[in-house]
C-alpha positions as CSV (number, residue, x, y, z in Angstrom):
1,X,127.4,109.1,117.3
2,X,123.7,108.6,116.8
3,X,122.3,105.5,116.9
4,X,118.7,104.8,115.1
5,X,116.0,102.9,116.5
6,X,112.8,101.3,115.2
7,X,109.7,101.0,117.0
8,X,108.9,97.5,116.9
9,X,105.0,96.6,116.9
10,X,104.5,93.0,118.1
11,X,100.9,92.8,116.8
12,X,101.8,91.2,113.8
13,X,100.7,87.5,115.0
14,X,97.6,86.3,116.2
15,X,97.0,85.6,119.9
16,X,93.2,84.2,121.3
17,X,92.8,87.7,123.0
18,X,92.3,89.1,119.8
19,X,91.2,86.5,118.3
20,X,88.2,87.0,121.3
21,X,87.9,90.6,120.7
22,X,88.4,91.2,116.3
23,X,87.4,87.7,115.8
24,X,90.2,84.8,114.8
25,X,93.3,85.6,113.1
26,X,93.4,89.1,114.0
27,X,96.6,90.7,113.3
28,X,97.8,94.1,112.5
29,X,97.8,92.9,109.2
30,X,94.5,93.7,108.6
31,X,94.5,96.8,109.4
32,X,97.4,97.6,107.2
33,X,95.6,95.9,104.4
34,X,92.2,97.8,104.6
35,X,93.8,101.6,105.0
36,X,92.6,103.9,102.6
37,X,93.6,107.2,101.6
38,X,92.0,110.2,103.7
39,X,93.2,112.9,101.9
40,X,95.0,114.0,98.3
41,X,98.5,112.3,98.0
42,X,97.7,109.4,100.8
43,X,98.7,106.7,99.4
44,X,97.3,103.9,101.1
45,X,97.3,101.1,101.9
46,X,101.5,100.4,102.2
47,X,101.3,96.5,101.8
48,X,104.7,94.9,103.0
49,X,107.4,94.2,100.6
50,X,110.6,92.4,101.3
51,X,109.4,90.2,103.5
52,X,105.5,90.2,102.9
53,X,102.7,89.0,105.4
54,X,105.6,88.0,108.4
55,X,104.4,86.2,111.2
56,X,106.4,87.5,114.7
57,X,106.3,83.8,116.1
58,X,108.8,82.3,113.3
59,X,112.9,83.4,114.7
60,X,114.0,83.2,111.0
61,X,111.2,86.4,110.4
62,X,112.7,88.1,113.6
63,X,116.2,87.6,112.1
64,X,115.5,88.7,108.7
65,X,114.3,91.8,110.0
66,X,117.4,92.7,112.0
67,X,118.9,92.0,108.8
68,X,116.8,94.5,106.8
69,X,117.2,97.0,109.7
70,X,121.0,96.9,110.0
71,X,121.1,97.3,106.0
72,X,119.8,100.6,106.3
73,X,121.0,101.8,109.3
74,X,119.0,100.6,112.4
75,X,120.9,100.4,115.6
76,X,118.1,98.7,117.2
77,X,115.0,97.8,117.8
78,X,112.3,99.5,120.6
79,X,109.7,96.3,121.5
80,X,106.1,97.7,122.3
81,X,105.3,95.7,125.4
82,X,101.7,95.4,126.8
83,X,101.6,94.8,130.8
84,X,97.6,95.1,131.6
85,X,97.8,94.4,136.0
86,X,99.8,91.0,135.7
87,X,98.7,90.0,132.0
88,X,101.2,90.2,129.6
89,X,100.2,90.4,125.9
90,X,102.1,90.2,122.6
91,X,105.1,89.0,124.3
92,X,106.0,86.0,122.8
93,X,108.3,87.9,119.9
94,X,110.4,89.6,122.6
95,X,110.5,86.5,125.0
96,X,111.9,84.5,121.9
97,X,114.2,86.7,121.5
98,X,115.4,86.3,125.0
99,X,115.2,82.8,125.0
100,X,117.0,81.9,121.5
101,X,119.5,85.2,121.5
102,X,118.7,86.0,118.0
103,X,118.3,88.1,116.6
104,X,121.5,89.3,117.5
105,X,120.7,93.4,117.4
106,X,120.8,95.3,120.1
107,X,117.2,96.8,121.6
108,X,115.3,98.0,124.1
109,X,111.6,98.2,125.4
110,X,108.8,100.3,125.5
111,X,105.9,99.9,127.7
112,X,102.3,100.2,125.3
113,X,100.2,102.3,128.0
114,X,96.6,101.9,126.4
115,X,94.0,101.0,127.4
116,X,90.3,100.7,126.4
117,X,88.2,99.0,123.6
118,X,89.5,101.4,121.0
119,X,92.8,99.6,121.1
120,X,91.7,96.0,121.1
121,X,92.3,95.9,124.7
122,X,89.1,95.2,127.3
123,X,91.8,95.4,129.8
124,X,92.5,98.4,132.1
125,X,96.0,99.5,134.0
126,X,95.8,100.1,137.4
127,X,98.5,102.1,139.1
128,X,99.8,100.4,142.3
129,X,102.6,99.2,144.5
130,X,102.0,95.4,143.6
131,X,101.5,95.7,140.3
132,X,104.6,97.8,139.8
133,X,106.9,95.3,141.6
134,X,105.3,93.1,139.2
135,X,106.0,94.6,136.3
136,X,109.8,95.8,137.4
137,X,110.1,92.0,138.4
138,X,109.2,90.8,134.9
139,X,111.1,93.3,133.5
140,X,114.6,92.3,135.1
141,X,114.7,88.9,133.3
142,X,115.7,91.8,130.0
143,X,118.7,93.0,131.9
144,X,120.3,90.0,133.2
């Protein structure tokens, strides 16, 4: 049987890194609400609608999107985490849902690879032995 996943984007609460770098309240939010069309039949922007302007850091949000996702047919969730040498960003969704076990819906993670202004980020990954151990350590506490 095929299960469907949803790529889940955790940029949809602020955090002072962006707040630093967009200036404060940054979210993804804004970007969704300034999108305009590009070509014939774009329809943009796509504001949200059952559960409008969501903030990631409230657990009743978290849960009512498990909800929503299960309705329709969404086995799970794929969390977009950012690891930047050691600095973890955006991560207080998917620790929450660590820490609280809800929502209760299955998922798994996805590591955001990007680097560079043109993301947000004036961070930089670094491939090495430490921070790989680093990462896989941090990473464990999801498979326990």
């Amino acid at each position: 049987m095929t299960t469907f996943l949803s790529f889940y984007l955790p940029q949809y609460h602020p955090i002072p890194e962006n707040d630093n770098w967009w200036g404060k309240g940054f979210t993804d939010w804004i970007n969704v609400s300034s999108a305009r069309p590009r070509f014939r039949g774009h329809h943009q922007p796509h504001l949200p609608a059952d559960l409008g302007f969501y903030d990631l850091r409230l657990s009743e949000t978290r849960v009512a999107q498990a909800s929503l996702a299960r309705a329709y047919g969404i086995g799970g969730f794929c969390y977009y985490h950012y690891w930047f040498n050691g600095k973890l960003l955006l991560d207080q969704p998917l620790r929450e849902v660590l820490n609280e076990g809800k929502p209760d819906f299955p998922f798994c993670m996805c590591w955001a690879n990007e680097t560079g202004p043109e993301h947000g980020m004036a961070l930089t990954v670094r491939s090495s032995l430490t921070n790989h151990i680093q990462r896989t350590t941090w990473f464990a506490i999801f498979l326990t």
